[in-house]
C-alpha positions as CSV (number, residue, x, y, z in Angstrom):
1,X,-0.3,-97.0,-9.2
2,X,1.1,-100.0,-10.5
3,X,-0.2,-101.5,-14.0
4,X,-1.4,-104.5,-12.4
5,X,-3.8,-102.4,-10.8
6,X,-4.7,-99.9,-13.6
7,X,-8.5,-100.6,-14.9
8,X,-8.0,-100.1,-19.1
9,X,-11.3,-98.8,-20.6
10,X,-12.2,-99.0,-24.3
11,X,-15.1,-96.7,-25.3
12,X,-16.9,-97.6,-28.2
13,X,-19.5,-94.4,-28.8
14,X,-20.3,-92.9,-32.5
15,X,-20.1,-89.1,-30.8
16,X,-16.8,-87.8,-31.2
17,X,-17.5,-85.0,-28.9
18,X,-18.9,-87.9,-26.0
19,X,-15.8,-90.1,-26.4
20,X,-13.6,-87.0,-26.0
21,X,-16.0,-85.4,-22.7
22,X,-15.6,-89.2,-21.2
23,X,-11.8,-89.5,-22.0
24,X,-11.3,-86.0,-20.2
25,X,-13.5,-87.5,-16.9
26,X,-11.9,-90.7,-16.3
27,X,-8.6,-88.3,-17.2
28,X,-8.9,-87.2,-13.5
29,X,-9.0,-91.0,-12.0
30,X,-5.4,-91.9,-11.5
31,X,-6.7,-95.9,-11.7
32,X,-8.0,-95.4,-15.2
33,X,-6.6,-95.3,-18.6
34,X,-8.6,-95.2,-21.8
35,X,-6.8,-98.3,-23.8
36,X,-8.7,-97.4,-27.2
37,X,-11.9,-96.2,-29.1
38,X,-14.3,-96.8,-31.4
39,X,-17.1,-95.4,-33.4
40,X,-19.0,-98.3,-34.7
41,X,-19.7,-101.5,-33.6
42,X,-18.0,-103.5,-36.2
43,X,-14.7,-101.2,-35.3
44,X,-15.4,-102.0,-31.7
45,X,-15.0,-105.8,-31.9
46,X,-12.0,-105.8,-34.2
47,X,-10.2,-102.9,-32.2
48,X,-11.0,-104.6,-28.4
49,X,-9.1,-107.5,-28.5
50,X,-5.9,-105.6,-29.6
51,X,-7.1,-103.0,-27.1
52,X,-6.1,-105.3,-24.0
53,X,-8.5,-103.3,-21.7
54,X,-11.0,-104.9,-19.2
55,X,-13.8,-102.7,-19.4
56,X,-15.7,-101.7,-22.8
57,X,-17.8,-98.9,-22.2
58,X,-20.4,-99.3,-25.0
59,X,-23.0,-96.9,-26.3
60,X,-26.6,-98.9,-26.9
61,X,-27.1,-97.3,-30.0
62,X,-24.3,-97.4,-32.6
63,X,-24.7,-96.6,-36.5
64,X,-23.8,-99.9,-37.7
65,X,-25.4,-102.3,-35.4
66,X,-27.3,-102.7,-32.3
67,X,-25.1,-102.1,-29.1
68,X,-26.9,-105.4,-27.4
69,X,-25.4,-107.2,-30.7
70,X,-21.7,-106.3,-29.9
71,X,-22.2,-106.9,-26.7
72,X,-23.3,-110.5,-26.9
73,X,-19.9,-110.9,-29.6
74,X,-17.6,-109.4,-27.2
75,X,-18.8,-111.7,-24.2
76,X,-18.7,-114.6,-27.0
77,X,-15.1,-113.9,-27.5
78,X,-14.3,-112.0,-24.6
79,X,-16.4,-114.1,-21.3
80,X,-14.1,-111.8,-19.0
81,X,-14.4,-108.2,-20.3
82,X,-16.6,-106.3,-18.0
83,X,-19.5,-104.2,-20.4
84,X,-21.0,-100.9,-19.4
85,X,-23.7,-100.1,-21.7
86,X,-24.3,-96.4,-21.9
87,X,-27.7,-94.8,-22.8
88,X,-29.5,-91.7,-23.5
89,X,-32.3,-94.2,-23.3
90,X,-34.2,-94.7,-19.4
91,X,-33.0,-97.5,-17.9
92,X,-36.8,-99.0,-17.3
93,X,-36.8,-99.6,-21.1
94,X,-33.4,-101.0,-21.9
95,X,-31.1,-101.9,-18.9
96,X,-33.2,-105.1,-18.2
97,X,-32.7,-106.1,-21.8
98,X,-28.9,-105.3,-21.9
99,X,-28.1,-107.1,-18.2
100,X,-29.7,-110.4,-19.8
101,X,-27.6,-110.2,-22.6
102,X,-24.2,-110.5,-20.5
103,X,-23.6,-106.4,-19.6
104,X,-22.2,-105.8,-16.5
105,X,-24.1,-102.9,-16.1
106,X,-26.1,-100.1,-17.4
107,X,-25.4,-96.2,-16.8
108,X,-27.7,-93.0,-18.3
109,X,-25.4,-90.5,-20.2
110,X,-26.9,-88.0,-18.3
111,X,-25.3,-89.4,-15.2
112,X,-22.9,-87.4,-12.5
113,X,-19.0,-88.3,-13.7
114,X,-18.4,-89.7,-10.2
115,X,-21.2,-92.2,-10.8
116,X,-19.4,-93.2,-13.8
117,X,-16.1,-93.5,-12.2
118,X,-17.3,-95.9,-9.6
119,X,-19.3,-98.2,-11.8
120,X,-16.6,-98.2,-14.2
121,X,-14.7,-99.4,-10.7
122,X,-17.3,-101.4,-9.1
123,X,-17.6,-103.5,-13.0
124,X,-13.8,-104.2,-13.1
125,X,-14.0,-106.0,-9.7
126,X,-16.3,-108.4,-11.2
127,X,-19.2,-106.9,-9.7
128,X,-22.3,-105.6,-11.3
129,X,-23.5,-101.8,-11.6
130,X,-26.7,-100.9,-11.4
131,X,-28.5,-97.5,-10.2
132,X,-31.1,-96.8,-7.4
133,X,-33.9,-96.6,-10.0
134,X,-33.1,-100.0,-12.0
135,X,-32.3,-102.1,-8.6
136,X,-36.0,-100.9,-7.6
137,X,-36.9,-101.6,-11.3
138,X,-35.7,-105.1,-11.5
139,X,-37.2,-105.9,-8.4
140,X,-40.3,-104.9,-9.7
141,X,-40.2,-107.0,-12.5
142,X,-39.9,-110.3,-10.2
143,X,-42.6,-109.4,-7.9
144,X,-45.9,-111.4,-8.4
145,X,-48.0,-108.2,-9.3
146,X,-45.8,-107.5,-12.4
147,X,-47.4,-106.9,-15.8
148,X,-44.7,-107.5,-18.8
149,X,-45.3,-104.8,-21.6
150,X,-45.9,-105.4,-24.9
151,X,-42.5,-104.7,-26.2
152,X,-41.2,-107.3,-23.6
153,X,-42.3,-110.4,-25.5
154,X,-40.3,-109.1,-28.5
155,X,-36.9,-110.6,-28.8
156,X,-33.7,-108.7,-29.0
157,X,-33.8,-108.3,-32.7
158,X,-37.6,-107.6,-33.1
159,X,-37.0,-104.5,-30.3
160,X,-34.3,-103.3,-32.3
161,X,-36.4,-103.7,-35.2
162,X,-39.2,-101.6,-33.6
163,X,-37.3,-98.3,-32.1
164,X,-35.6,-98.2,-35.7
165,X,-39.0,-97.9,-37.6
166,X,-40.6,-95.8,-35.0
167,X,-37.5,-93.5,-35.4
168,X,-38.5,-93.3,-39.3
169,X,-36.2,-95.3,-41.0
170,X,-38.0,-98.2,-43.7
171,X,-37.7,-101.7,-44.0
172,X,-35.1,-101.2,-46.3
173,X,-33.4,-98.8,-44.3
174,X,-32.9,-101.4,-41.3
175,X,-32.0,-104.3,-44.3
176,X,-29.2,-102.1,-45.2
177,X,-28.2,-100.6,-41.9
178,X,-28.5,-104.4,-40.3
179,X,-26.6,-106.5,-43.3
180,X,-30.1,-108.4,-43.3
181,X,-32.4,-108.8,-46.2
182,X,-35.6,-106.6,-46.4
183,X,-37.3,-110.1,-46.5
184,X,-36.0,-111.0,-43.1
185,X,-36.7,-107.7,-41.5
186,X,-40.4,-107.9,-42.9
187,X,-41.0,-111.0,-41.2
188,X,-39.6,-109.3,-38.1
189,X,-41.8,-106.6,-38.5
190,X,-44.8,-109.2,-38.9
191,X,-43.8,-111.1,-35.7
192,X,-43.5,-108.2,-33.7
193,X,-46.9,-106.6,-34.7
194,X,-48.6,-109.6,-34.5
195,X,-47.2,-110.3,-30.7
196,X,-47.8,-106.4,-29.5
197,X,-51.2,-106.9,-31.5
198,X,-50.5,-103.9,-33.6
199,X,-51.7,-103.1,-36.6
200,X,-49.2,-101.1,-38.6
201,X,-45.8,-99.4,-38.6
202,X,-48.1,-96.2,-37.8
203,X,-49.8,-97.5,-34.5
204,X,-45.4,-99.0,-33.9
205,X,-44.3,-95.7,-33.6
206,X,-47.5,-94.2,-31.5
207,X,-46.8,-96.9,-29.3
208,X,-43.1,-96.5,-29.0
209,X,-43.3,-93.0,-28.3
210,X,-46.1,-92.9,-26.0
211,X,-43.8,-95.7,-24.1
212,X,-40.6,-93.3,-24.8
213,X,-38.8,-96.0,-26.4
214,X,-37.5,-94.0,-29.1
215,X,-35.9,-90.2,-28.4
């Protein structure tokens, strides 16, 4: 295998114990090297660019910023990297939301290590990767019949805000997490209650979890 044809992977994940069970899968494809690692998303976009890999496989849920956020930086400085989000999330509830945002595809955590393999492969070739379930998913969501959810109207920053206070964490919880100002995550909070016609952080959560937007 010459270099030329090696795919380098960075994998940016805050789960020691993931980064090391995914190392040890693509270990076994002869065409893949892991270039580098991360555990935060700040990390991730200062350590990519030095990483020289092609293919950043990114967790959608990072402790210092929203995985959708890094992802739109690296494609701003990086227009040819290829981004796999990973997820414990379903795909009906985030993939969508991470393909419009520039990802080049969108893989479960709970998936079979040969399906990782191949998108991983399929990605690098300047392809996109998406499963049986979100192909049938996204094709429901151009058909004329389609409803758009609540939580669809909210932009990428408002959804983040949501799943963070359903998950329990306060407004000045997010501020900090975020590098935002409590005052501009209240007025997130206002816009996104008053779009999904909500009318607390109480009837948020019930309705993120009754949607399973939250684990």
């Amino acid at each position: 295998m010459t270099e030329k044809s090696t795919i380098r992977v960075f994998i940016a994940d805050d789960h020691a114990i993931v980064r090391e069970g995914l190392k040890q899968i693509l270990a076994e494809s002869p065409d893949i090297v892991v270039g580098g690692e991360a555990e935060t998303g700040s990390d991730a976009m200062k350590l990519f660019r030095k990483s020289k890999c092609t293919v950043l496989l990114l967790d959608i849920a990072l402790p210092d910023r929203s995985g959708i956020d890094v992802l739109k930086h690296i494609r701003k400085d990086h227009p040819d990297a290829a981004v796999l989000m990973l997820s414990m999330y379903r795909e009906d509830q985030y993939a969508i939301r991470a393909l419009k945002a520039g990802a080049a595809g969108y893989l479960n955590k709970q998936s079979a290590p040969r399906e990782l393999v191949n998108a991983i492969r399929q990605v690098a070739s300047g392809q996109k990767y998406v499963s049986a379930a979100l192909a049938q998913e996204l094709a429901s969501t151009v058909g004329e019949d389609h409803v758009q959810a609540p939580h669809e109207q909210l932009s990428d920053r408002e959804f983040q805000t949501l799943t963070m206070i359903a998950s329990g964490k306060t407004v000045s919880d997010i501020a900090r997490e975020l590098s935002l100002s409590v005052k501009t995550i209240s007025e997130y909070r206002a816009r996104l209650l008053s779009k999904m016609k909500l009318k607390n952080s109480a009837e948020l959560t019930h309705y993120a979890i009754k949607n399973q937007l939250v684990e």
